[in-house]
C-alpha positions in Angstrom: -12.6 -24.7 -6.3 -14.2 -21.4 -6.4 -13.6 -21.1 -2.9 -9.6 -21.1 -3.4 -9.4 -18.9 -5.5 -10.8 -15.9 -3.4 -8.8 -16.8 -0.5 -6.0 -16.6 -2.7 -7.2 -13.4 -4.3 -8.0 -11.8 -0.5 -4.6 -12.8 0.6 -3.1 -11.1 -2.3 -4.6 -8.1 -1.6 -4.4 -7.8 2.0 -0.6 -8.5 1.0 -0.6 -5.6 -1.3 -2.4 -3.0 1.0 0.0 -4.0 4.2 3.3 -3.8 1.7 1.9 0.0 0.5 1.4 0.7 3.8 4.9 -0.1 4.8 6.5 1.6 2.1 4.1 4.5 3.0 6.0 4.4 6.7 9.2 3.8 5.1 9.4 7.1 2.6 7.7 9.0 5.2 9.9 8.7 7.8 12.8 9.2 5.7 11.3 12.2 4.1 8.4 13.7 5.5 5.3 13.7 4.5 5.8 16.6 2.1 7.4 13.7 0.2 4.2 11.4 -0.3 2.1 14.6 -1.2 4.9 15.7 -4.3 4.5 11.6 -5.4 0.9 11.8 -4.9 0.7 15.3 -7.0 3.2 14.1 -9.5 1.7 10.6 -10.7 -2.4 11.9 -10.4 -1.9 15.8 -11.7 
């Protein structure tokens, strides 16, 4: 039982890594990477 439960929980996250990554791709290549470095500064300053 145990055993589905962190397959489901390493599938979730290896989901949620590859989705920021994309998104990452997505607002950087419409943007430029000076956009991702505002967003960063923004939400952690």
């Amino acid at each position: 039982m145990t055993a589905g439960w962190r397959s489901l929980l390493l599938w979730s996250a290896v989901a949620t890594i590859v989705a920021l990554i994309g998104v990452s791709f997505v607002l950087w290549g419409l943007n430029g990477p000076a956009y991702l470095i505002d967003l960063f500064e923004a939400y952690c300053t």
